[in-house]
C-alpha positions in Angstrom: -71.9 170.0 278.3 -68.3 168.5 278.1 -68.0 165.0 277.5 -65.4 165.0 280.0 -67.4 166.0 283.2 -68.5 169.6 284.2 -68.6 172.1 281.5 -65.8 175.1 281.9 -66.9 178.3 280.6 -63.8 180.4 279.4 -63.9 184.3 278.4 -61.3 185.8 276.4 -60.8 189.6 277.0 -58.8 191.8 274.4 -55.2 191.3 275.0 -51.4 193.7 274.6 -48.6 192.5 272.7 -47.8 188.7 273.0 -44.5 188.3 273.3 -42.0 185.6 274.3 -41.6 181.7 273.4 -44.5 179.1 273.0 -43.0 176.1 273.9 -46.4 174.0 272.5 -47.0 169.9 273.2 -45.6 167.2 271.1 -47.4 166.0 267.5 -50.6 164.1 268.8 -50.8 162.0 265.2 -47.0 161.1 265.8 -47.7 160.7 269.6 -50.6 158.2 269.0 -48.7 156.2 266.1 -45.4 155.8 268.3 -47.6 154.2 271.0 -49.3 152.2 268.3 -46.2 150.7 266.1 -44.2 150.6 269.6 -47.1 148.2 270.7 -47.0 146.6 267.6 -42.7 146.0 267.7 -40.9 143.3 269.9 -38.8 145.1 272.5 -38.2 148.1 274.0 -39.5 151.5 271.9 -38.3 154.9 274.1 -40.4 157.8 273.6 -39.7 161.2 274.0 -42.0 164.4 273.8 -45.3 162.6 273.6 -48.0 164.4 274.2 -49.9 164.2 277.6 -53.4 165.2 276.4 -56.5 163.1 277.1 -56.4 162.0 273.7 -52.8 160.4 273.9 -53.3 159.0 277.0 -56.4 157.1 275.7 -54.4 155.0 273.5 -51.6 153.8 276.1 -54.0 152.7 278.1 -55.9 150.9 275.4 -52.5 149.6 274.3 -52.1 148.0 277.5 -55.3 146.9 277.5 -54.0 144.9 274.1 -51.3 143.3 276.5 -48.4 145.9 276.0 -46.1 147.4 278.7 -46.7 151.1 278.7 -44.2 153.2 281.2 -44.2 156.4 281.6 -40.7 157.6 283.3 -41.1 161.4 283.1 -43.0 164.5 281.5 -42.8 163.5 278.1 -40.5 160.3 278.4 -42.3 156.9 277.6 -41.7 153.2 277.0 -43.5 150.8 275.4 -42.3 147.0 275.8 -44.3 145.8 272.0 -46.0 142.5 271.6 -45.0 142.2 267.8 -47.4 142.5 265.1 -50.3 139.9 265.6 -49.7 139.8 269.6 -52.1 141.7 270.6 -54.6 140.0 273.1 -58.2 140.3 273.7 -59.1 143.3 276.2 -61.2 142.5 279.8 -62.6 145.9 279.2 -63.6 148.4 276.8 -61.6 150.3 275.0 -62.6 153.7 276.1 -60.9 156.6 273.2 -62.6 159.6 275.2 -62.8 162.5 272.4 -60.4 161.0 269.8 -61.4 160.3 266.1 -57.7 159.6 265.2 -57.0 157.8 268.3 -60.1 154.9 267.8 -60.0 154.9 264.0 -56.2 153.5 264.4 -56.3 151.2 267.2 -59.0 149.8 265.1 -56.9 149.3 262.5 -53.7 147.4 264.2 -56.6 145.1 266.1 -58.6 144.5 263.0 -56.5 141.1 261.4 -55.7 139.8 265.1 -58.5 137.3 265.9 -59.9 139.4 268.8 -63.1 140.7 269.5 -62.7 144.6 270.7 -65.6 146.6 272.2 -64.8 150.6 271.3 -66.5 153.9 273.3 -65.6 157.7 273.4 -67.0 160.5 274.9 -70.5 161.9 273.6 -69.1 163.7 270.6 -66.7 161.2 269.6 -70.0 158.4 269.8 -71.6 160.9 266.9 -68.8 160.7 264.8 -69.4 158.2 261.7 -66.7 155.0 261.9 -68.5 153.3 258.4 -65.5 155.0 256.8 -63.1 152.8 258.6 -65.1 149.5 259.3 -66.0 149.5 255.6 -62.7 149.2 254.1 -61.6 146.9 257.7 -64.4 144.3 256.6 -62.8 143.7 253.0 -59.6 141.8 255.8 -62.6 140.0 257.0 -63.0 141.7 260.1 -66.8 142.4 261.2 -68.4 145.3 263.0 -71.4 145.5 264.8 -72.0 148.8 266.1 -75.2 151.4 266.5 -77.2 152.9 263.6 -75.4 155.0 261.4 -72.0 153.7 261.8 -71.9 154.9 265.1 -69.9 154.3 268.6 -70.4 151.9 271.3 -69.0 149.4 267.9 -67.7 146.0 268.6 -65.1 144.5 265.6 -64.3 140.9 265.7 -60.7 140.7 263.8 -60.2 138.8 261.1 -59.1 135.2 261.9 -57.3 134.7 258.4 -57.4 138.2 257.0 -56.5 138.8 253.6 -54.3 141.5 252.2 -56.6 144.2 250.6 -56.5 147.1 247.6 -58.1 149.8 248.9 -58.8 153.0 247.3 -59.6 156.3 249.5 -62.6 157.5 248.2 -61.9 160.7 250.0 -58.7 162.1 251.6 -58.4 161.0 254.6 -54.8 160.3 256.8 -57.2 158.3 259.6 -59.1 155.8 257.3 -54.9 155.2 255.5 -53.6 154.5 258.1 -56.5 152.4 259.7 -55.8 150.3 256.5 -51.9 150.1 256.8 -52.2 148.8 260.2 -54.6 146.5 259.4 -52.0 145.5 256.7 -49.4 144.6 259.0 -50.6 141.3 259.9 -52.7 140.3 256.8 -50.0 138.3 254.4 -48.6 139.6 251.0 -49.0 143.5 250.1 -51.6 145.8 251.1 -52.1 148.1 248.5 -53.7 152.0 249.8 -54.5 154.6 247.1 -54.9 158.3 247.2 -55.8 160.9 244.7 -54.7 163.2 247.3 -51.7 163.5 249.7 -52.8 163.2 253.5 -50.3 163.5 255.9 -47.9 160.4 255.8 -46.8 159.9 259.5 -48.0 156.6 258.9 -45.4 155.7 256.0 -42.7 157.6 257.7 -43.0 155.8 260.7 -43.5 152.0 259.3 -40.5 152.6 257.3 -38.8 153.7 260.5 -39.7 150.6 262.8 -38.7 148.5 259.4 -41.9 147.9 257.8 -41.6 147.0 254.0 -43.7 149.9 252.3 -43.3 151.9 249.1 -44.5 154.9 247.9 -45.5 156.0 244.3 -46.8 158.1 242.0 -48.7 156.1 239.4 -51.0 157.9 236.8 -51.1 160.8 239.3 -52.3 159.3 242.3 -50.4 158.2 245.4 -50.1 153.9 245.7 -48.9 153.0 248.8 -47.7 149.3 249.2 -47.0 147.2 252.7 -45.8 144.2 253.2 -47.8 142.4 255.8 -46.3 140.3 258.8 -42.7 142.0 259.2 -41.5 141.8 262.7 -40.9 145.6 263.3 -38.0 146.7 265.5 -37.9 149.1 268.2 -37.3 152.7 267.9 -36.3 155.8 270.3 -38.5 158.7 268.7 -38.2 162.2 269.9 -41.8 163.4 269.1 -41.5 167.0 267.2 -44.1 170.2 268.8 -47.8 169.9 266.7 -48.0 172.1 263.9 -51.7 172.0 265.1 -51.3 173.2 268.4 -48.6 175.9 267.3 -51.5 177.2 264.8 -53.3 178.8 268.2 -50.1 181.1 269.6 -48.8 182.1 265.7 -52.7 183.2 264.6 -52.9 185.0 268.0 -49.5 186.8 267.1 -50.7 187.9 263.8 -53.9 189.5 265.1 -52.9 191.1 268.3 -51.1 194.3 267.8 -47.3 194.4 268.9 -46.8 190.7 268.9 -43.8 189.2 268.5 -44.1 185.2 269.2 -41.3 182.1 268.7 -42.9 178.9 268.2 -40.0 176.5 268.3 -39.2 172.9 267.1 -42.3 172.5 264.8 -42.8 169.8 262.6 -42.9 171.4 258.7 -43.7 167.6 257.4 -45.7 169.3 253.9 -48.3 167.2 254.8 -48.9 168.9 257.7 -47.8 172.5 256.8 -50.8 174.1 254.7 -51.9 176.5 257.2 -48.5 178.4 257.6 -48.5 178.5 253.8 -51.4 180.2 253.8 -50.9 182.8 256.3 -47.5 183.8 254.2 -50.1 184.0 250.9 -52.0 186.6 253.2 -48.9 188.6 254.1 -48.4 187.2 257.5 -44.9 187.9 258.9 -44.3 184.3 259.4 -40.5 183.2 259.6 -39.3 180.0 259.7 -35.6 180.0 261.8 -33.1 177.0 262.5 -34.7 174.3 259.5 -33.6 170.9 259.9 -34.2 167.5 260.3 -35.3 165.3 263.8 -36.7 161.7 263.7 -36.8 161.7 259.8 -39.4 164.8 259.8 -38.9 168.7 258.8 -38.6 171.1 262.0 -37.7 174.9 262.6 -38.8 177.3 265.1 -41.4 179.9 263.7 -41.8 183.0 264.3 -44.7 185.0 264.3 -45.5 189.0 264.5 -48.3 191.1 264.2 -49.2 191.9 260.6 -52.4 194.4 260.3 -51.8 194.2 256.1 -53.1 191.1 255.9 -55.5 189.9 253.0 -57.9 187.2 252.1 -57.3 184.6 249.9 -58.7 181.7 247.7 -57.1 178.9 249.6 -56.5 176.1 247.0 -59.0 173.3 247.5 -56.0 170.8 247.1 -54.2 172.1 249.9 -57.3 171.1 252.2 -55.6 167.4 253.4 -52.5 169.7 254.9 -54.5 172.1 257.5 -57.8 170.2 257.9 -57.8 170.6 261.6 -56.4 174.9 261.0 -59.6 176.4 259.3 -60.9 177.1 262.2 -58.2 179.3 263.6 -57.6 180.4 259.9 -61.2 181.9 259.7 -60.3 184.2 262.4 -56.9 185.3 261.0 -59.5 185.4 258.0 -61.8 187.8 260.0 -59.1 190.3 260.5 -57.6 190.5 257.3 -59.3 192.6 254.4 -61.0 191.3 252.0 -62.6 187.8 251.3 -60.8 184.5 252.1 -62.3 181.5 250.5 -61.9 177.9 251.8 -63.3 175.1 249.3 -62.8 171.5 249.1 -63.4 171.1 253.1 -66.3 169.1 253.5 -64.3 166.8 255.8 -64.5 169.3 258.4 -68.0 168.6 258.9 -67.7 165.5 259.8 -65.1 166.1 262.9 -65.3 166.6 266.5 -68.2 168.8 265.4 -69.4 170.4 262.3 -66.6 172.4 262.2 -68.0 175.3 259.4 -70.9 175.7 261.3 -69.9 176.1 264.7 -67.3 178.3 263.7 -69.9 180.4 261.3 -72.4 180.4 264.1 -70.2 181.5 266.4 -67.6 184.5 264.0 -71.4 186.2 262.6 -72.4 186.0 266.4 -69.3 188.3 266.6 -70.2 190.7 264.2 -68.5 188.8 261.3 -69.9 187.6 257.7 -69.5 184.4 256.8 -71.1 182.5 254.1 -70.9 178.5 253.7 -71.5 175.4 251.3 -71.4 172.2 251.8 -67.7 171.5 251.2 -66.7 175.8 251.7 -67.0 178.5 253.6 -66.0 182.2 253.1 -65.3 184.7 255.5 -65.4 189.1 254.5 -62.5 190.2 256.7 -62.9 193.4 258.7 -59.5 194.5 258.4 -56.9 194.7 261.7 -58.6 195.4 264.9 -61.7 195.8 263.5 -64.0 192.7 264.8 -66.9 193.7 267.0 -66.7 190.5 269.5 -68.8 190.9 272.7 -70.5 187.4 272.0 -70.9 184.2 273.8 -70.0 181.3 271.4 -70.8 176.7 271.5 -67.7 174.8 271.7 -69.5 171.7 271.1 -67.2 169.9 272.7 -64.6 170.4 270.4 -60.9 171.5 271.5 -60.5 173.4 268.1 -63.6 175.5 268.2 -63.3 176.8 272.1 -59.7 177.6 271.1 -60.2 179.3 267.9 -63.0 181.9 269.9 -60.2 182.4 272.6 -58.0 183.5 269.6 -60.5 185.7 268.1 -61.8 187.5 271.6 -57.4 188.4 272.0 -57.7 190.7 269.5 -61.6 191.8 269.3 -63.3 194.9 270.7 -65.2 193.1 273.3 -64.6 189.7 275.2 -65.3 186.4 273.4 -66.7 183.6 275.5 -67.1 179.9 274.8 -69.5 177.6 276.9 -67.1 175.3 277.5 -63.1 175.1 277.1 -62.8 171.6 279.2 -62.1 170.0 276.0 -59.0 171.8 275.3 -57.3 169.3 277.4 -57.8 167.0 275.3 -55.2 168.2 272.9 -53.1 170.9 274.6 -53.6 171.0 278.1 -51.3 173.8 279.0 -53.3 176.5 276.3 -54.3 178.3 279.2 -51.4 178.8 281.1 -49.0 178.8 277.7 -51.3 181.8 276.4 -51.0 183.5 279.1 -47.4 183.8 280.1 -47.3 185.5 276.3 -49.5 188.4 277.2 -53.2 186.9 276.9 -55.8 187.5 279.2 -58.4 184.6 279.7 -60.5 183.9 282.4 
């Protein structure tokens, strides 16, 4: 059942060319932090693109909860009128982040050194998810959490009074529990100091640099030191919000698999934090172009374009290259299904540990299809069945999680037999207009 109110079942039947342009929602990580840092900045930050997903819309209203003016003027066009770094106040109510991991992780963070005691919910998969890994490295401020067994949602955190700035290194990568840090680190004095052994994307950095945060970044005996400054006053910013490499993921794999396709995804953001899964599918022989490169709001874009390529073939996926497409395995298991040969996926334990367990719903649900799959627990291996060759005909859990029910609409486009998922209502939480977006293209869900 969806943690958002009655559950939807969707079916996806198989589908004819898809052809035309995917016009896909704005970056939800750089959605959430231009709320956030606007919130955070004294005067007026303009917003444009944000996406309108539950998610998103979860953290303006906890950022006017925290006192900020949050206005939204049009599709896609925002302001947020900032109470500076430090300003936020205590909220009447609690702060409810629906389905979002990224969404509470960071508001934690830029409330954690403000001397305010913040009550936190979410829906009833985001209240499994484990928030130790954030609250852990939040206490060293001097913040304190008091939440239910396990590390788990409804969690109150008192912020710290007199925080102290903190060295912190990530003892796995992970672009939520960095950034939780550097927003704690705005309002603790002298440098915050965040380590990585591996690159996660760095929206975060980009950003604080951009609203004229004092923060470094450099390569020190191979790992990744990231320094802040605490207590700048940031400025405003006017941010054009590039199209989610996460959400494009869903029309480009679809393209690849469904025979005839001929797809442009355009004004995607390439950041190479962000762009593992389209270097993959080029690895497997995807025709995968990238048109128009350049640069918006500080970040790589170009408009991709995607056609049907039957000679696809598995790959080892580099384990490093894991922090760049955590949230695409899913939708890459099912390029994975109809490509020949074996594609391996290590060094992805952190996709157990997200809206669901993302291996094993997706490995339930592919072998339910008529696919093999074998797992670990940090990989995963799907035999492909070459083009057009996956069985489908199965029902398949979502677990009320928008990637899953996605990834089984892909995979019943280009199947024998329809693919259902118990429930697609949590697809709104992240790209609202899949249904209706897919569609106009050629596909054929119900």
């Amino acid at each position: 059942m969806s943690g958002h109110g009655t559950p939807m079942p969707m079916t996806s039947l198989p589908a004819g060319p898809l052809s035309g342009v995917a016009e896909v929602p704005g970056d939800k990580s750089i959605s959430h932090r231009s709320l956030i840092l606007g919130a955070m900045a004294v005067g007026e930050t303009r917003i444009t693109g944000l996406l309108e997903g539950e998610d998103v819309i979860d953290t303006a209203k906890a950022m006017r909860a925290f006192g900020a003016e949050v206005i939204q003027h049009g599709p896609g066009d925002w302001s947020v009128h900032g109470v500076g770094v430090g300003g936020f106040a205590e909220p009447d109510q609690v702060i409810d982040c629906g389905n979002s991991g990224t969404g509470v992780r960071l508001i934690m963070g830029a409330a954690a050194t403000t001397g305010i005691a913040v009550t936190y919910t979410g829906d009833a998969s985001l209240n499994k998810r484990p928030m130790a890994r954030v609250t852990d490295p939040l206490a060293l401020f001097g913040t304190q959490a008091v939440g239910r067994s396990g590390g788990r949602l409804p969690m109150t955190l008192v912020g710290a009074a007199d925080p102290v700035p903190v060295r912190y290194e990530l003892p796995v990568p992970s672009a939520q529990v960095k950034s939780a840090v550097l927003l704690a680190g705005l309002n603790a004095p002298g440098q915050t100091v965040v380590i990585e052994e591996e690159a996660t994307r760095d929206h975060t950095e980009r950003m604080l640099a951009g609203f004229g945060a004092e923060i470094t970044v450099e390569e020190v005996d191979g790992k990744r030191v990231i320094t802040l400054t605490g207590q700048p006053e940031l400025s405003p910013q006017v941010i054009a919000v590039p199209r989610d490499p996460s959400s494009a993921a869903f029309p480009v794999c679809a393209a690849l698999i469904v025979p005839g396709s001929d797809v442009l995804v355009p004004g995607i953001g390439l950041n190479p934090t962000r762009a593992g899964l389209f270097t993959t599918l080029r690895e497997m022989g995807a025709d995968l172009t990238y048109e128009n490169e350049r640069i918006e709001g500080g970040e790589p874009v170009a408009d991709l374009r995607a056609r049907y390529s039957p000679d696809m073939k598995g790959v080892d996926v580099p384990p490093e290259r894991a922090a760049s497409m955590i949230d695409e395995y899913p939708v890459l298991s099912v390029v994975a299904a109809n490509a020949s040969g074996r594609t391996l996926m290590a060094g992805v334990k952190e996709m157990r540990i997200k809206e669901s367990d993302r291996i094993d719903a997706m490995a339930v649900g592919l072998r339910a299809n008529g696919v093999t799959v074998d797992e670990g627990e940090d990989w995963w291996a799907v035999e492909g069945l070459g083009a057009g060759n996956v069985p489908g005909g199965a029902a398949c859990q979502s677990h009320l999680d928008h990637r899953i029910a996605m990834s089984f609409m892909v995979l019943g486009m280009a199947a024998k037999a329809p693919v259902r998922v118990d429930d697609g209502a949590p697809i709104a939480t992240s790209f609202p207009i899949f249904v209706p977006l897919m569609t106009e293209l050629g596909a054929k869900l119900a």
